[in-house]
C-alpha positions as CSV (number, residue, x, y, z in Angstrom):
1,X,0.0,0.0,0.0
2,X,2.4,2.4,0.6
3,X,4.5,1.7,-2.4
4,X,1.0,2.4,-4.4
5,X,0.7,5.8,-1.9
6,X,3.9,7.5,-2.7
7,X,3.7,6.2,-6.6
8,X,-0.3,8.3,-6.3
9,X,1.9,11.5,-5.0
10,X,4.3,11.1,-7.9
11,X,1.7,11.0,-10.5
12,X,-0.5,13.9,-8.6
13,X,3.4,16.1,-9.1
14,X,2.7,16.4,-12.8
15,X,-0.9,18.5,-12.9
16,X,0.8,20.5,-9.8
17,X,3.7,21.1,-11.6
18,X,1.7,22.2,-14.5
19,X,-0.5,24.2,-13.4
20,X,2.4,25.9,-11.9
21,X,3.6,26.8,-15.1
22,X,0.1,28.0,-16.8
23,X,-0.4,30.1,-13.7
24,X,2.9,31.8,-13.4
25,X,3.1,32.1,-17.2
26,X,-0.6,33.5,-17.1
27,X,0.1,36.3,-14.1
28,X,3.5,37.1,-15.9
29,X,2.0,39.0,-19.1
30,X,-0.7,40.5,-17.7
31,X,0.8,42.8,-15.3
32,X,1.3,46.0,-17.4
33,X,5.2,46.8,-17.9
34,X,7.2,45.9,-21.0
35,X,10.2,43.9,-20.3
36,X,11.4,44.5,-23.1
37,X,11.0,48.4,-23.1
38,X,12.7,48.1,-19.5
39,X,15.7,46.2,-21.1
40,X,16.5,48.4,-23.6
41,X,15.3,52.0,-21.8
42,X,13.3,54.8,-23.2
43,X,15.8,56.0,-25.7
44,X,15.8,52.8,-28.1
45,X,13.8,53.2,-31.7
46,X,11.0,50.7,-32.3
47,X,12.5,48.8,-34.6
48,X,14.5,47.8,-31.9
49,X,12.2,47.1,-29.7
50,X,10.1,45.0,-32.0
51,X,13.3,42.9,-32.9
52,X,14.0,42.0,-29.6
53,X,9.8,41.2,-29.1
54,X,10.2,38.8,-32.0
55,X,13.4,37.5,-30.5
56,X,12.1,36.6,-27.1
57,X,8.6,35.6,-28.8
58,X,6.7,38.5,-27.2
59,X,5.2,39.4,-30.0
60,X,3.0,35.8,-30.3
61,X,-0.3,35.1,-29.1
62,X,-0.2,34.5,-25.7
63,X,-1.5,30.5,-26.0
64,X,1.4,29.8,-28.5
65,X,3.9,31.9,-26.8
66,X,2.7,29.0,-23.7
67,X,2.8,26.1,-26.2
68,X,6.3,27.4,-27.1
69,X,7.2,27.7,-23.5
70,X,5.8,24.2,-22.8
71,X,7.6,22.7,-25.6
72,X,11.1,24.4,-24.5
73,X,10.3,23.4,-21.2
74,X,10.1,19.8,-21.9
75,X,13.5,19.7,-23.5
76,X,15.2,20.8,-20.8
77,X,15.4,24.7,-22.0
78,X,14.1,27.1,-20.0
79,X,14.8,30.1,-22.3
80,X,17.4,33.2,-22.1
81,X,18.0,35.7,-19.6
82,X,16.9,39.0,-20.6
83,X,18.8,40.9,-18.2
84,X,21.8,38.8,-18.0
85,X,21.5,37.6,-21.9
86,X,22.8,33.7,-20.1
87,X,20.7,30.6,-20.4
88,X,18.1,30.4,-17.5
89,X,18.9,26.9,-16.1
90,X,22.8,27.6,-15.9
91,X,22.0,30.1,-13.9
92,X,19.5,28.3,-11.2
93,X,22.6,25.6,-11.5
94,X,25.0,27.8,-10.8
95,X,23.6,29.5,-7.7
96,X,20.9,26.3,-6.2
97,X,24.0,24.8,-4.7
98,X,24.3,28.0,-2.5
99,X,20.2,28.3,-1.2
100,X,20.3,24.0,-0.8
101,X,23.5,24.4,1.5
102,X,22.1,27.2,3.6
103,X,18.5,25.6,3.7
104,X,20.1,22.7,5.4
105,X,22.5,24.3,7.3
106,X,19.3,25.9,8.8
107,X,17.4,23.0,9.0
108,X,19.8,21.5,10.6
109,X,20.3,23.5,13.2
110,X,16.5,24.4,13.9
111,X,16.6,20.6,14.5
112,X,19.3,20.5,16.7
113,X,17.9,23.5,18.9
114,X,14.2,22.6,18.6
115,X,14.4,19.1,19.9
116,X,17.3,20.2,22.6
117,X,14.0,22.6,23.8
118,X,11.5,20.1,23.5
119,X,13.1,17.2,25.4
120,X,14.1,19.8,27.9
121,X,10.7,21.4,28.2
122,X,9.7,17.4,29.0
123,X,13.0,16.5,31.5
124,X,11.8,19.5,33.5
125,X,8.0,20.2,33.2
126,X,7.0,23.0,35.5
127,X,10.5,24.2,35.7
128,X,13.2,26.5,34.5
129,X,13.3,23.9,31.5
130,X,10.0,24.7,30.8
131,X,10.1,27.8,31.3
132,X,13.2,28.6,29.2
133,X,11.7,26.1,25.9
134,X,8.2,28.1,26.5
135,X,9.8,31.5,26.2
136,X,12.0,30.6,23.2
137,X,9.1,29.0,21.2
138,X,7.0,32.2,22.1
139,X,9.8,34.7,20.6
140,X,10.7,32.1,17.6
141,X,6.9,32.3,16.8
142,X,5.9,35.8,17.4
143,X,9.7,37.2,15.5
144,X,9.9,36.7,11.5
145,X,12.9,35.7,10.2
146,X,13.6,38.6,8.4
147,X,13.2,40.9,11.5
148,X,15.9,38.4,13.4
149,X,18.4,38.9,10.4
150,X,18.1,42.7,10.7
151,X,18.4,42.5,14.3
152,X,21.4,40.4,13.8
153,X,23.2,42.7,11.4
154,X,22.5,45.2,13.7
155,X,24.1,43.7,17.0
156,X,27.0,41.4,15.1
157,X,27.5,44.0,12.3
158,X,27.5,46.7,14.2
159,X,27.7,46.6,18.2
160,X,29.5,43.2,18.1
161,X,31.2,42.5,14.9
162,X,32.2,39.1,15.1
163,X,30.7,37.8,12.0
164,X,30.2,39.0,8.7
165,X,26.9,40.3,7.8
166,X,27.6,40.0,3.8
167,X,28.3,37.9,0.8
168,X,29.1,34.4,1.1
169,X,32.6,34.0,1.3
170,X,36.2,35.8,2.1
171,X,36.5,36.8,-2.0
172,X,40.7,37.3,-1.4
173,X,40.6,33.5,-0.6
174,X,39.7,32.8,-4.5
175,X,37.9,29.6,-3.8
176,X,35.7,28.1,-6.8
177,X,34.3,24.8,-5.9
178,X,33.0,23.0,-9.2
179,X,29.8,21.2,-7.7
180,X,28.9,25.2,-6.2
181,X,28.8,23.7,-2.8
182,X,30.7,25.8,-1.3
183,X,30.7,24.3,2.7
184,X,30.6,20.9,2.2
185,X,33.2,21.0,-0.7
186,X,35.9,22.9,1.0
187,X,35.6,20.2,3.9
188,X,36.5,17.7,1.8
189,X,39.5,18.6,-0.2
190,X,40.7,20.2,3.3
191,X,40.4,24.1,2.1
192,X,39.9,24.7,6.0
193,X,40.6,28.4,5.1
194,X,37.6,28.8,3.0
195,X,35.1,26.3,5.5
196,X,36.0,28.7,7.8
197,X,35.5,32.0,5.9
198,X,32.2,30.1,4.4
199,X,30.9,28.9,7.7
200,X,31.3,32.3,9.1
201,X,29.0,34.2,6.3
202,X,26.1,31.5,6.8
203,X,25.7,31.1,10.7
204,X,23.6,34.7,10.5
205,X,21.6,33.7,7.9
206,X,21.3,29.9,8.7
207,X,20.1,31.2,12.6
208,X,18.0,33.8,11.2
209,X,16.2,30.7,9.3
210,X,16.2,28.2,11.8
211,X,14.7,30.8,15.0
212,X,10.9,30.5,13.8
213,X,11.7,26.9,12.5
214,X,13.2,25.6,15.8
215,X,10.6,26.6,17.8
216,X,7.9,25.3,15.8
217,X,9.9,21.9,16.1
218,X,10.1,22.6,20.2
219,X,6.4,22.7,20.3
220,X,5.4,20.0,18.7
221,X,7.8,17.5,20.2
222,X,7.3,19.0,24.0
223,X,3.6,17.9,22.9
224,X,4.4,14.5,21.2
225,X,6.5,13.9,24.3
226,X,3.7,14.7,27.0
227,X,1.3,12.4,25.3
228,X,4.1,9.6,24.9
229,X,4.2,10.0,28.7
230,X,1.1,9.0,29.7
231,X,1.4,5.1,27.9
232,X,1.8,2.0,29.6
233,X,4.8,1.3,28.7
234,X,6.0,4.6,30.1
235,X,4.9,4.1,33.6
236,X,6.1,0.6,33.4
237,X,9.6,1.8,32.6
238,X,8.7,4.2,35.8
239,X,7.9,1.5,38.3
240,X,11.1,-0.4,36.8
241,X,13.1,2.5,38.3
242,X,14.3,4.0,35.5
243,X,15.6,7.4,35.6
244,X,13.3,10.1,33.6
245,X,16.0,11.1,31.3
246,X,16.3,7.8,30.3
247,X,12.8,7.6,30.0
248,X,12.3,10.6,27.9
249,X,15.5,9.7,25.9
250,X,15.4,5.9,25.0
251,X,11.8,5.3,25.6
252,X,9.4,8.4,24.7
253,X,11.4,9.8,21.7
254,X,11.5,7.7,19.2
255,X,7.9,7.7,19.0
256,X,7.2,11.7,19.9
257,X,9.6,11.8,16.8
258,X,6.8,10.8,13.9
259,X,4.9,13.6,13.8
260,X,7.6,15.7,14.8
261,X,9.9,14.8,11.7
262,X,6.6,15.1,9.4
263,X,5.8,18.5,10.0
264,X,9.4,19.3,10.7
265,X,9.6,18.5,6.8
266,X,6.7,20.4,5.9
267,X,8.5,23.0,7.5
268,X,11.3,22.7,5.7
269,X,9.3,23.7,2.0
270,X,8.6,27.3,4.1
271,X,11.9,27.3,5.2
272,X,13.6,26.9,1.5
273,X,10.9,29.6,0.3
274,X,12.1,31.8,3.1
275,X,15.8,32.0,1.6
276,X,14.8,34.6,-0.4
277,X,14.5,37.9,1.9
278,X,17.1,36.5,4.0
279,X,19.4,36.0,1.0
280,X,18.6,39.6,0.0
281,X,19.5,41.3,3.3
282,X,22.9,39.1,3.8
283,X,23.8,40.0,-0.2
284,X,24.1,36.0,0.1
285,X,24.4,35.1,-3.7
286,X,21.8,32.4,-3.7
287,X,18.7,31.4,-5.9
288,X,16.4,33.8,-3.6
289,X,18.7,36.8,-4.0
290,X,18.6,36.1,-7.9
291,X,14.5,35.4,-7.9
292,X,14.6,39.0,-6.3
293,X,16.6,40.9,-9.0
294,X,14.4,39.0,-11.7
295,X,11.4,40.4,-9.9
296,X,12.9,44.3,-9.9
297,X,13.9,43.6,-13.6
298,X,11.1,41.8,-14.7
299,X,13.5,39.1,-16.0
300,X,10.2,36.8,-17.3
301,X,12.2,34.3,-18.7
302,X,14.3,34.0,-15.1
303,X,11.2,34.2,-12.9
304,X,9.6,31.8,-15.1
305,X,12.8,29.3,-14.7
306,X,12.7,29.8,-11.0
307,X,9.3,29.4,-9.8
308,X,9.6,26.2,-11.5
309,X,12.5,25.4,-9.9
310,X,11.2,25.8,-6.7
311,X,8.2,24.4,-7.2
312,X,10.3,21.0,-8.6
313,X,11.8,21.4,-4.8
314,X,8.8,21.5,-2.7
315,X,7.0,18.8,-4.8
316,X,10.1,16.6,-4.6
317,X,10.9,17.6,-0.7
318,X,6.8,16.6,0.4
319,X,7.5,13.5,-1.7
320,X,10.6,12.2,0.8
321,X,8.6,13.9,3.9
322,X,5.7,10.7,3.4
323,X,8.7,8.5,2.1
324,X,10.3,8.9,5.6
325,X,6.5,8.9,6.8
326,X,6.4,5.8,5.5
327,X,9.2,4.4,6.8
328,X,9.1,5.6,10.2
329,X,5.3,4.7,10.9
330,X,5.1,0.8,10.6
331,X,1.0,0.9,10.7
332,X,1.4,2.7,7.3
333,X,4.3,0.7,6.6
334,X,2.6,-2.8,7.2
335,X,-1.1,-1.4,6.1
């Protein structure tokens, strides 16, 4: 059954994907503005103008200029920057490696201090713990991540400047990785220099990310937690003598962790869209700094190419959230 579940979710990707496209494609030529006008400036004659309509197939119908689209699309070839006159998809190559390896840098450390809160929050109910995983969860929640990164330049960029605020790397080190993976490639070939300089740029923007993340993660596991503690098998391990933190560790855990790692994951799609303001206030050169500078140009082509690439992400990243569902749950495993 589950085999035929995720294979259902697989299929249900290509009308989503879709009408992705016809949607963005749709709302992209009917707000007023001429791209092409903007490209080329005020001062340009109209046979130019209409050349460079013809070129870029603006000058179509808009249902063939889709059925063009569509066609290119399938191929593999998302059309030609109009800004940056480079093709679209080597340009989403060129900086997704960046936005991936913050994303997960971010996840990974709203993980790390989520589930620290909410096994805390458990270990000492009606406590400091508590108190301490309460507060946190109530700032994470109530602060957008955009506000933290501002408040961050503000206190490490300019009251404390221990980290750098901007860019994503130390640009006299000269370091190119060729997969664009900057963090994890560096560690690697033993550039400890540059996973240094590059570690340093992210932690702002990776916290920034994580805050709201993290406590969203605290809550839900202090509450998987509290209702794993009221089983049998809980207050049997209690009347066996065992300690609470063993309790909480070895016994509650892996089970508070189910729902927990699936909405974690469903998280995680918010937190990749979220990249993009905090990419544009760290100047960190990533796919959600570039989606921004398409937007102010009015780059169709780029927009186009990375809406769809994002959309490709979250379709592909709720796919291995009911995958690890899956495999994690054995009622829907066994069903």
């Amino acid at each position: 059954m589950s085999a035929g579940y995720l294979l259902k979710r697989l299929l249900l990707a290509i009308p989503t994907l879709f009408g992705v496209l016809v949607v963005v494609f749709v709302l992209l030529r009917v707000v007023p503005g001429d791209p092409v006008t903007m490209m080329v400036g005020l001062t340009a004659s109209e046979e130019d103008i209409a050349r460079l309509r013809e070129l870029y197939g603006f000058d179509k119908p808009i249902f063939t200029q889709f059925l063009i689209y569509l066609g290119d699309v399938l191929q593999g070839d998302l059309g030609v920057s109009i800004t940056r006159k480079q093709e679209v998809l080597g340009l989403i190559l060129g900086r997704l490696p960046v936005t991936l390896e913050l994303s997960l840098f971010a996840m990974a450390v709203a993980l790390l201090g989520g589930m620290m809160l909410g096994v805390l929050a458990v270990y000492r109910p009606g406590r400091g713990g508590e108190l301490v995983a309460d507060g946190f969860s109530g700032l994470g929640l109530a602060i957008p991540d955009f506000l933290w990164a501002l408040m961050f330049i503000l206190l490490f960029g300019v009251l404390i400047p221990l980290l750098p605020i901007s860019g994503q790397i130390d640009p006299r080190l000269g370091f190119e990785p060729a997969s664009g993976f900057y963090l994890f490639e560096s560690l690697l070939i033993g550039e400890f220099a540059a996973f240094q300089s590059v570690l340093s740029h992210m932690v702002l923007p990776a916290v920034a990310l994580a805050i709201p993340l993290a406590a969203i993660i605290a809550r839900i596991l202090k509450s998987s937690l509290q209702e794993v503690m009221t089983q049998d098998y809980i207050l049997l391990a209690r009347a066996r003598g065992f300690s609470r933190l063993r309790i909480v560790l070895r016994e509650a855990l892996q089970n508070a962790l189910i729902p927990t790692v699936t909405l974690s994951g469903v998280q995680f799609t918010f937190l990749v869209g979220g990249t993009v303001l905090i990419e544009r206030i760290f100047s960190y050169p990533g796919l959600g700094n570039m989606a921004i500078e398409a937007v102010i140009n009015r780059d169709i082509p780029l927009i186009q190419g990375i809406v769809l690439t994002f959309a490709v992400m979250f379709i592909a990243l709720n796919l291995i959230i009911d995958s690890t569902y899956v495999l994690l749950n054995p009622r829907v495993r066994h069903g």
